[in-house]
Residue frames relative to the residue before (quaternion, step in Angstrom):
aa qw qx qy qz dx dy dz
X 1.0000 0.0000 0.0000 0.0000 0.00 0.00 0.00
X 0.5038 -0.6590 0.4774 0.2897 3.79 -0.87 1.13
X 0.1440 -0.8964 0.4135 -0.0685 3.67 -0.40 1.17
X 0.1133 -0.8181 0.5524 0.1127 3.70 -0.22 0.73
X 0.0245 -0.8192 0.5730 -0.0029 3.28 -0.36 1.37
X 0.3165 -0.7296 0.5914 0.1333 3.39 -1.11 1.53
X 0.2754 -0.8015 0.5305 0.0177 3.75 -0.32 2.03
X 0.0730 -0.7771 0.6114 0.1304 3.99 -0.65 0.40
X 0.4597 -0.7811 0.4146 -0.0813 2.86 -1.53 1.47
X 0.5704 -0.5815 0.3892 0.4301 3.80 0.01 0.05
X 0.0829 -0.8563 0.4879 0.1475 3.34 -0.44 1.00
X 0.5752 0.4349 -0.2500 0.6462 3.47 1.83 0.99
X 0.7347 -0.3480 0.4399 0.3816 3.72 -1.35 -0.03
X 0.7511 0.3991 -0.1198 0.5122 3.72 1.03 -0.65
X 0.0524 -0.8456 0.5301 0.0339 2.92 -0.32 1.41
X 0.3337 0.7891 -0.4712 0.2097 3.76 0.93 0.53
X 0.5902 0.6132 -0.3651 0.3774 3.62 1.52 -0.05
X 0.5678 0.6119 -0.3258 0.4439 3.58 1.53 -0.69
X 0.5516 -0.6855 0.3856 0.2777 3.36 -0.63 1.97
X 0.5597 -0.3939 0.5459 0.4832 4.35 -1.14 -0.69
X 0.5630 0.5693 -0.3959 0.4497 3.70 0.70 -1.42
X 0.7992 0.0321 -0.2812 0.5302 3.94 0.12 -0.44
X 0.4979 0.4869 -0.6286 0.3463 3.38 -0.04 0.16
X 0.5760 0.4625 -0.3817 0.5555 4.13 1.05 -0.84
X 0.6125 0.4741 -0.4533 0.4411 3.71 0.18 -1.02
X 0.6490 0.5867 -0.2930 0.3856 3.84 0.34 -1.24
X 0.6917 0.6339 -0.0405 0.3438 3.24 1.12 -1.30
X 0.6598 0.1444 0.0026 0.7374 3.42 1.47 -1.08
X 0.7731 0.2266 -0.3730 0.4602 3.61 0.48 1.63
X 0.3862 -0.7194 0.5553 0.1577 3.27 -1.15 1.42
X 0.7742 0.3955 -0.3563 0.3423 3.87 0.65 -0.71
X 0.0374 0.7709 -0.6358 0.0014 3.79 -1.06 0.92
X 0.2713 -0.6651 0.6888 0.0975 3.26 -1.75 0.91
X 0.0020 0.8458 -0.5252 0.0939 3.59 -0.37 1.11
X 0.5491 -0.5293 0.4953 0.4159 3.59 -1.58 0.88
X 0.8028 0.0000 0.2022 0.5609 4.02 0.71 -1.00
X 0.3110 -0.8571 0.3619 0.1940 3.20 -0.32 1.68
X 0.3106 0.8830 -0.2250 0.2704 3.09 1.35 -0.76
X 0.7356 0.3500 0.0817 0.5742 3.04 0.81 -2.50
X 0.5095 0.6815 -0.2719 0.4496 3.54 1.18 -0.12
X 0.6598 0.5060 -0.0709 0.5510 2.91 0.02 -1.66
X 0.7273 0.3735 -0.3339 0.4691 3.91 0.25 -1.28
X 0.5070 0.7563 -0.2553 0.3250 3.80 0.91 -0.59
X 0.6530 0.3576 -0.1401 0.6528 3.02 0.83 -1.88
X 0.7015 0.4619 -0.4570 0.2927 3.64 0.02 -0.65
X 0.4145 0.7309 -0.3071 0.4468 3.69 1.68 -0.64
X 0.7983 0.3231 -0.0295 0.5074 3.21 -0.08 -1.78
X 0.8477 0.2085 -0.0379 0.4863 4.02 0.58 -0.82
X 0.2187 -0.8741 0.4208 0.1050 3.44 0.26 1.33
X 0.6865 0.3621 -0.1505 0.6123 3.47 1.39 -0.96
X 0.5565 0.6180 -0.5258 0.1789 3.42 0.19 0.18
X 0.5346 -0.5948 0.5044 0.3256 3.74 -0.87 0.79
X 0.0294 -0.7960 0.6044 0.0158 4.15 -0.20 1.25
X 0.6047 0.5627 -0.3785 0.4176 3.59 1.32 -0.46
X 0.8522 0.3602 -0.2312 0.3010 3.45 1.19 -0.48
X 0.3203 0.7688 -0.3560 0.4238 2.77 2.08 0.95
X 0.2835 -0.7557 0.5363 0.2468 3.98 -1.02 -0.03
X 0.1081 -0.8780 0.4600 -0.0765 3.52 -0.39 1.33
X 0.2477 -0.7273 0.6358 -0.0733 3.52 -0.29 1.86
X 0.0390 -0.7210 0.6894 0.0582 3.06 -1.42 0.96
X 0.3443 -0.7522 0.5313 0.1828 3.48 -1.24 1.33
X 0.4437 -0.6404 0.5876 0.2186 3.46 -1.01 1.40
X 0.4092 -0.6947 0.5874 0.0700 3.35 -0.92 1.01
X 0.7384 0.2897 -0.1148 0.5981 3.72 1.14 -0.61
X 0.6250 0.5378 -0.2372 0.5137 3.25 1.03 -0.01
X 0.4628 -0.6007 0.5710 0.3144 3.97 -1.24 0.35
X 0.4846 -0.6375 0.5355 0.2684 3.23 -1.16 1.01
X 0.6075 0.4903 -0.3451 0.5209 4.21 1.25 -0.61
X 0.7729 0.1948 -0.4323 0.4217 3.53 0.51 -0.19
X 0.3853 0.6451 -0.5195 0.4069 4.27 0.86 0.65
X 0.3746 -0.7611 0.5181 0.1091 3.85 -0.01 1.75
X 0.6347 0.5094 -0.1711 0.5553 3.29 0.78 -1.61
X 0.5521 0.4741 -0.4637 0.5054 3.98 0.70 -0.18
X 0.7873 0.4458 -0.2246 0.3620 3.36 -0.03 -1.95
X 0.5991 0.4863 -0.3928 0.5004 3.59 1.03 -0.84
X 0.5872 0.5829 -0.4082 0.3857 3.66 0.51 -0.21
X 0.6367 0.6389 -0.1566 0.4023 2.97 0.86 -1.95
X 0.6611 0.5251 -0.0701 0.5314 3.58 0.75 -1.87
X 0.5464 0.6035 -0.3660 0.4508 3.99 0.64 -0.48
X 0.0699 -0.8696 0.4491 0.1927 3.53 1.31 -1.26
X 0.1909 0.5780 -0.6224 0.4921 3.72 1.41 1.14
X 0.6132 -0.4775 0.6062 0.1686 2.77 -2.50 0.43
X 0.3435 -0.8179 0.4610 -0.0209 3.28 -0.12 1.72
X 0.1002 -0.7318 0.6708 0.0664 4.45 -0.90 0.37
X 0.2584 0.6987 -0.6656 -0.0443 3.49 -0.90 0.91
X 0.3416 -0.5806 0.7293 0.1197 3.22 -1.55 1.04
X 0.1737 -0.5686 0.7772 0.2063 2.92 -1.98 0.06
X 0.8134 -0.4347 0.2363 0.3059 3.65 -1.48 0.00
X 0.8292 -0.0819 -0.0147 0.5527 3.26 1.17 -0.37
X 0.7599 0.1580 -0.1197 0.6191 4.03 -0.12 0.19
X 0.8104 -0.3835 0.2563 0.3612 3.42 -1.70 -0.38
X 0.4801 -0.5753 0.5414 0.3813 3.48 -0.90 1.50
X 0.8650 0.1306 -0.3191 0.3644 2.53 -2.63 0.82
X 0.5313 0.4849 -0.5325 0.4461 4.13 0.64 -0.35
X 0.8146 -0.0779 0.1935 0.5412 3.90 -0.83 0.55
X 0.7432 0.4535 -0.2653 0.4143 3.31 1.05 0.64
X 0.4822 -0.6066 0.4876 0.4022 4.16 -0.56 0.45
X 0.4225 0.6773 -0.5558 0.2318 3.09 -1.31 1.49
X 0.7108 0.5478 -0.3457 0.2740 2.87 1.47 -0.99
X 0.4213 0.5931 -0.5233 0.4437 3.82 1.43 -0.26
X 0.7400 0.4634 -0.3925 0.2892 3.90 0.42 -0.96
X 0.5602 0.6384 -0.3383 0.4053 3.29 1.59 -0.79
X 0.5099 0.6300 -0.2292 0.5391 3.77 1.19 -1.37
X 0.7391 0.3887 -0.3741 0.4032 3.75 0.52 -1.26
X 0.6964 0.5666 -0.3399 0.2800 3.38 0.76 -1.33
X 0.8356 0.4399 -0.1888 0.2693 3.27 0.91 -0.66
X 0.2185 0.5428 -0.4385 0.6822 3.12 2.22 0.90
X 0.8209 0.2755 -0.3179 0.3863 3.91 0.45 -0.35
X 0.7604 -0.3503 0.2830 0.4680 3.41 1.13 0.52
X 0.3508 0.8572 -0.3002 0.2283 3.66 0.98 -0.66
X 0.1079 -0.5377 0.8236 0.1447 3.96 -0.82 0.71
X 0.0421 0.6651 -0.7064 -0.2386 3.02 -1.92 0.78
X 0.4189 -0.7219 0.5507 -0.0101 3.22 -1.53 1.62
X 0.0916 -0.8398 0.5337 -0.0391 3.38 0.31 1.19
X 0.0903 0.7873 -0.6095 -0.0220 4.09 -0.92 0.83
X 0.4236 -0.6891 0.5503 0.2072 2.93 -1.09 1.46
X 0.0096 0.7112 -0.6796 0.1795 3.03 -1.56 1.01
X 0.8171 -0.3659 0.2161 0.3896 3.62 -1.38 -0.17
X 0.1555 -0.8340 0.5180 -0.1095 3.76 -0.45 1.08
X 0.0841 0.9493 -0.2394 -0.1854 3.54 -0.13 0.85
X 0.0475 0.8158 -0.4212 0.3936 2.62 2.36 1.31
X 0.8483 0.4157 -0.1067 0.3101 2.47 0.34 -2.65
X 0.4911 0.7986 -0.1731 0.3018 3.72 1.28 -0.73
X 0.8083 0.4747 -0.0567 0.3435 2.47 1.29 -1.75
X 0.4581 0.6753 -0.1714 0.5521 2.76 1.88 -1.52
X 0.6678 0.4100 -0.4223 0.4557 4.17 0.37 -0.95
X 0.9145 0.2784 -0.1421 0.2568 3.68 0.77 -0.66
X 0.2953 0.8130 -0.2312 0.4453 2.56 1.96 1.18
X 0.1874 -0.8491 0.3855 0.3087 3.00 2.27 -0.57
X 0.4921 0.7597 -0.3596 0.2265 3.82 1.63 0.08
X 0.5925 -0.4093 0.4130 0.5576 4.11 -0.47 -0.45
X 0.1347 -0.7703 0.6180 -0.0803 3.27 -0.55 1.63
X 0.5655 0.5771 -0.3825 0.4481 3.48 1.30 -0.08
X 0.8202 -0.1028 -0.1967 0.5273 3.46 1.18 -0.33
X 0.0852 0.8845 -0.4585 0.0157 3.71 -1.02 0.74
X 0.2364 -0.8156 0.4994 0.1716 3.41 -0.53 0.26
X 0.0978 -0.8147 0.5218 0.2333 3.83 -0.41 0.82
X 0.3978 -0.8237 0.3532 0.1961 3.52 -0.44 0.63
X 0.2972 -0.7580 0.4370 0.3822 3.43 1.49 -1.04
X 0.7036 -0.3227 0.1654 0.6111 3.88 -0.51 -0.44
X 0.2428 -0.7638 0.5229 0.2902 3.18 -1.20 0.43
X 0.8234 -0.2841 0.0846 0.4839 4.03 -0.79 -0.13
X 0.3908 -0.7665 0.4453 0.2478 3.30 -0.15 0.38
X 0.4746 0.6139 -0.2060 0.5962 3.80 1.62 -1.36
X 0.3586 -0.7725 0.4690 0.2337 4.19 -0.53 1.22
X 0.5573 0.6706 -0.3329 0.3590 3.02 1.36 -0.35
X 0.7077 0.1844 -0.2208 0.6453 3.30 0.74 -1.24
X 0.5094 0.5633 -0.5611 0.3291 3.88 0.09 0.33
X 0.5858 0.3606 -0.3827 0.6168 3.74 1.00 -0.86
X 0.7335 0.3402 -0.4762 0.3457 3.97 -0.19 -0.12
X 0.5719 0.5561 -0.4825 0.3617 3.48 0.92 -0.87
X 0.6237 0.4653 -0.3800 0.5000 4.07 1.10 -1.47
X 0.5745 0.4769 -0.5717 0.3401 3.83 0.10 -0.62
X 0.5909 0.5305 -0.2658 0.5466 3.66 0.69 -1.82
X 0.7697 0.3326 -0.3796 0.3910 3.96 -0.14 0.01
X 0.5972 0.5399 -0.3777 0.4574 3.52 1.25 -1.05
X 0.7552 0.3115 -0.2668 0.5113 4.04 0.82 -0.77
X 0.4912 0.4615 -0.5795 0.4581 3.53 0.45 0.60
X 0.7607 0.3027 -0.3485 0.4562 4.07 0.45 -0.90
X 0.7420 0.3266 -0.4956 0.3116 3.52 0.98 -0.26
X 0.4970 0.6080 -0.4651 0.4086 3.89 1.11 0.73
X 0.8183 0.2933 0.0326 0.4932 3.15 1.01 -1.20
X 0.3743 -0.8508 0.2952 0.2213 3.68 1.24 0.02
X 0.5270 0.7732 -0.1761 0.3055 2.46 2.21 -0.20
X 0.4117 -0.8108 0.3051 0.2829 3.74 0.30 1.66
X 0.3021 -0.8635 0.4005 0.0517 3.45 -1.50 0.47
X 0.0211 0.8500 -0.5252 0.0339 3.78 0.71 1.02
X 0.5295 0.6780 -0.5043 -0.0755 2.80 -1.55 1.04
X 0.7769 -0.4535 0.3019 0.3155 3.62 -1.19 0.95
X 0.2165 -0.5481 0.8062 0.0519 3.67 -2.20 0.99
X 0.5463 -0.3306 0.6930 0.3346 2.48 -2.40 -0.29
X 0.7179 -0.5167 0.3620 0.2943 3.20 -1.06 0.68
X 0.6748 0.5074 -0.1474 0.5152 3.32 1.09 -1.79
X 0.6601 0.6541 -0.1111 0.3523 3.18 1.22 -0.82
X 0.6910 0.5663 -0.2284 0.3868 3.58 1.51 -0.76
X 0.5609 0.4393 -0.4717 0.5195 3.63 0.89 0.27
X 0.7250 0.4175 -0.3109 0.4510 3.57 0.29 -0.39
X 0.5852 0.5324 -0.3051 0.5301 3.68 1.53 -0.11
X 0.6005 0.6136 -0.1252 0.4971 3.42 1.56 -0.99
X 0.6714 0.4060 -0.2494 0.5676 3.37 1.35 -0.99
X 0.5324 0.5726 -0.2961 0.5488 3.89 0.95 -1.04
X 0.7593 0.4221 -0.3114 0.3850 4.08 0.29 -0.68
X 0.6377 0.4191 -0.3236 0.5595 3.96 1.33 -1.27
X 0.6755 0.3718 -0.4814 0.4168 3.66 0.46 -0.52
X 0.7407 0.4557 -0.3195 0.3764 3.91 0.36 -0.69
X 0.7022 0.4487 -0.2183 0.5078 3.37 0.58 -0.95
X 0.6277 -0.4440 0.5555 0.3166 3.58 -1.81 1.14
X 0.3799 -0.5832 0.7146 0.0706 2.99 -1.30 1.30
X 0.6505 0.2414 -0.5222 0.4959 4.05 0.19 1.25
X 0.4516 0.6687 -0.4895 0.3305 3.37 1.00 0.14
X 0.3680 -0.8432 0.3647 0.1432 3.41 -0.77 0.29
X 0.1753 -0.9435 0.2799 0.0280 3.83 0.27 1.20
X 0.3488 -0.8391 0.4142 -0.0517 3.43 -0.10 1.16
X 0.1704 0.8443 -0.5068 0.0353 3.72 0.12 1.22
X 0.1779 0.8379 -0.5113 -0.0693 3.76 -0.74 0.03
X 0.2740 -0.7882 0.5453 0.0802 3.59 -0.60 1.22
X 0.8388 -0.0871 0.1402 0.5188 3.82 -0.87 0.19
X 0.3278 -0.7805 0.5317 -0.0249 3.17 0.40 1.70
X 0.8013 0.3764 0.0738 0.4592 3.88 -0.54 0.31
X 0.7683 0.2989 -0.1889 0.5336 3.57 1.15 -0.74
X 0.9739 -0.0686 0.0666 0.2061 2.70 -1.43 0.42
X 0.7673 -0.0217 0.2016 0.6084 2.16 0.30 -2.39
X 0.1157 0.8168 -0.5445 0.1518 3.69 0.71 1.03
X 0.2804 -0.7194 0.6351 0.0209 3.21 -1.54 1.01
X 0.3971 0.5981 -0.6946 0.0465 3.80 -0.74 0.13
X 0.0770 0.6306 -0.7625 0.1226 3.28 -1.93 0.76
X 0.1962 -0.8208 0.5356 0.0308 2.76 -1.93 0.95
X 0.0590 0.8465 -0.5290 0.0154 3.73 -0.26 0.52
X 0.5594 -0.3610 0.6205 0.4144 3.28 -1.87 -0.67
X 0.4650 -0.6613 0.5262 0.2638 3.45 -1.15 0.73
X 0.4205 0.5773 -0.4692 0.5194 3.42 1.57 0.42
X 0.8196 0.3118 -0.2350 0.4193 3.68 0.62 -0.54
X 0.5253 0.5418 -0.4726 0.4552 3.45 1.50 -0.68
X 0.6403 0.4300 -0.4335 0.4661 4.27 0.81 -0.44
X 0.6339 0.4032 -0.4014 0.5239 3.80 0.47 0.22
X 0.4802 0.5214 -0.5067 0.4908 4.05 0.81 0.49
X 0.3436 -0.7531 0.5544 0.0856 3.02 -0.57 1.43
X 0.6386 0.5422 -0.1580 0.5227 3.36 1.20 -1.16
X 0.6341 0.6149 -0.3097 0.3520 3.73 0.60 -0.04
X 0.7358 0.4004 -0.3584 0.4120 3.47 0.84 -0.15
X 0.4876 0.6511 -0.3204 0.4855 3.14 2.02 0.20
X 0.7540 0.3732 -0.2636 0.4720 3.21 0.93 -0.93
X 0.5747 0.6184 -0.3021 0.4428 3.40 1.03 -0.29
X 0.5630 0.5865 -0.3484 0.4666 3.44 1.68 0.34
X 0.5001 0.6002 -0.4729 0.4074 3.14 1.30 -0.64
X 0.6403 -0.4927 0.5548 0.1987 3.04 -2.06 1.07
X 0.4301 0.7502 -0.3987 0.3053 3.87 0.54 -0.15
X 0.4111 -0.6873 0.5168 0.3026 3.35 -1.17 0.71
X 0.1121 -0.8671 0.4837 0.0388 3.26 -0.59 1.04
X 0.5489 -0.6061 0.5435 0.1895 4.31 -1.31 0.58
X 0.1883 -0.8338 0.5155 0.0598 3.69 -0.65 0.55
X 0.3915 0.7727 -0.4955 0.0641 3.66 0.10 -0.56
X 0.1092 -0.7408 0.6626 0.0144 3.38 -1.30 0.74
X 0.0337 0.6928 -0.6726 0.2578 3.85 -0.71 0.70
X 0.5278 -0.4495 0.6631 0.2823 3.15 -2.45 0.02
């Protein structure tokens, strides 16, 4: 059966988290749909020294764009081969574009072959030491201070009604000024969860009371870094 398998990628310099199952899947197939070939392509060459990339076929998925009007998509789709899409860093469709491709494939006949791999939602949350029994990821929140300070009020009385923990994601460029918008709004016993480049290098995760994350001298520095970064708030 023709199978769209959704492959996860390092979401760091280290690629020692990506299971064998997709490295093999990667291995015995030439046709990929990707968030950015570019970052792709450099992947497989990582993990598969001998593999033939020139004689592979590389789709890129338009992030701003419908996956029904992407020719080069449907012509893929329509071929009825066993199809790999990645996204840019961690597990497709998680906080990532895919799920319209996932929806397409299966109007075209499609198994969808999902492989767990590295997640830096799911990651974060394990080392957050927060309620993992219930959470809610949110995705970006408002961007406009106005509704950002209401959207955090509306989050601070959902976990202190429901304990139920809260994780969500910036622009990179975007996380000191998201960072500064959370210690002033949010109860200083709440409890704040950061984690940069999970896995690398130079990876950061820590947890505190937003009473202590405002006594980190060292925090409004590191919060500059350009880096994708993890949110979570909780008791």
């Amino acid at each position: 059966m023709k199978t769209l398998f959704l492959i996860p990628t390092p979401i760091s310099e280290d690629t020692s988290g990506i299971p064998k199952q997709a490295i093999d899947v990667i291995n015995n197939n030439t046709q990929f749909i990707c968030e950015r070939v570019r970052t792709s392509r450099r992947f497989i060459k990582s993990i598969l020294k001998n593999y033939n990339i020139d004689a592979s076929t590389f789709v890129e998925l338009d992030k701003r764009g419908e996956v029904a009007e992407s020719i080069d998509i449907i012509f893929m789709l329509k071929s009825g081969n066993d199809i790999c899409f990645m996204s840019e860093a961690g597990s497709p469709c998680i906080a990532d574009p895919g799920s319209e491709l996932v929806t397409m494939a299966r109007t075209y006949g499609y198994h969808i072959a999902p492989i767990s791999g590295p997640s830096a939602i799911m990651m974060a949350l394990m080392a957050s030491g927060m309620n993992g029994q219930q959470f809610t990821f949110r995705g970006y929140l408002p961007v406009k201070k106005d509704s950002l300070k209401k959207e955090l009020k509306q989050i601070e009385k959902i976990i202190l009604q429901t304990g139920c923990t809260q994780i969500f994601i910036e622009t990179p460029y975007r996380n000191a000024q998201l960072y500064s918008h959370i210690v002033e709004a949010i109860s200083a016993t709440l409890r704040l969860h950061i984690s940069f480049n999970i896995n690398g290098s130079d990876q950061f995760l820590q947890t505190m009371a937003i009473s202590k994350w405002k006594k980190d001298k060292n925090v409004e520095k590191r919060m500059k870094r350009k880096a994708p970064c993890i949110f979570i708030l909780g008791i």
